[in-house]
Residue, then its C-alpha position, 0 to 999 in steps of 0.5 A: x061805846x065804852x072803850x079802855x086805853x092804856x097809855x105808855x105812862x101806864x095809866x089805864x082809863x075810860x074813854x070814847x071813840x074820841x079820846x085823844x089824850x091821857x087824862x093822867x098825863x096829858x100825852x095825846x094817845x097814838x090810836x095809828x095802828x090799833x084795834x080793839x079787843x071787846x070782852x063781855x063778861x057774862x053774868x055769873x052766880x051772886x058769889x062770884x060777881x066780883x070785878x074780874x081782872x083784865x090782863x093784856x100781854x101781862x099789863x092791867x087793863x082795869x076790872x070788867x063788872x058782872x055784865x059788862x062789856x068794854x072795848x080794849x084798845x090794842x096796837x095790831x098784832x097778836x096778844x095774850x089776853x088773861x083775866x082773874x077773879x080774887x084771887x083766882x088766876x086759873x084761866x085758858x089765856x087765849x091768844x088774839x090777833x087785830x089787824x086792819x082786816x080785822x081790827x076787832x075782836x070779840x071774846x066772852x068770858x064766863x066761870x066754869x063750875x067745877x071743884x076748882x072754878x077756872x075762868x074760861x075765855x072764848x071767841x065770840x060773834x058780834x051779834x052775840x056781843x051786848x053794847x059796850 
């Protein structure tokens, strides 16, 4: 399963289940107390296929592709979940909670047509989920 870690030295990198240590700057990664926060992106119009910012409490995860889905670790509580597009910052900015009774969370992301396009990030069900 592709996974995205952020370490305290601000690197943001891919991984498994597995990954135990920064590949920056060798810091093995405390995964006690963390969940996950899976996002799908779904597929959109050949115009806006660009790579979508990930945001998470405000700090930058990476970009999710067109038809993506990633798993990004988080320590349990409740955050702030953001994505843009370009330059496109409008977005509903929903706020998830992982705790050890639920320590995933699942959420698609898609574009909403209109006279200014506004990315739209909903909760949503495992089953619903393509694999990471």
């Amino acid at each position: 399963m592709k996974m995205r870690f952020r370490c305290g030295c601000g690197n943001v990198f891919n991984g498994t289940e597995q990954t135990t240590v920064c590949p920056g700057c060798g810091r093995p990664l405390d995964l006690n107390n963390c969940g996950a926060i899976q996002v799908y992106r779904m597929g959109n119009m050949v115009g806006m296929a660009v790579g979508m910012g990930i945001y998470v409490d405000e700090m930058p995860f990476g970009h999710l592709a067109n038809k993506e889905s990633v798993r990004l670790v988080v320590p349990y509580g409740t955050h702030k979940l953001h994505m843009t597009l370009s330059t496109n910052r409008n977005c509903n900015d929903p706020m998830i909670t992982i705790t050890p009774e639920a320590p995933v969370a699942f959420c698609k992301a898609h574009i909403s047509g209109g006279f200014v396009a506004k990315i739209v990030i909903e909760p949503a069900n495992p089953q619903d989920m393509p694999p990471c």
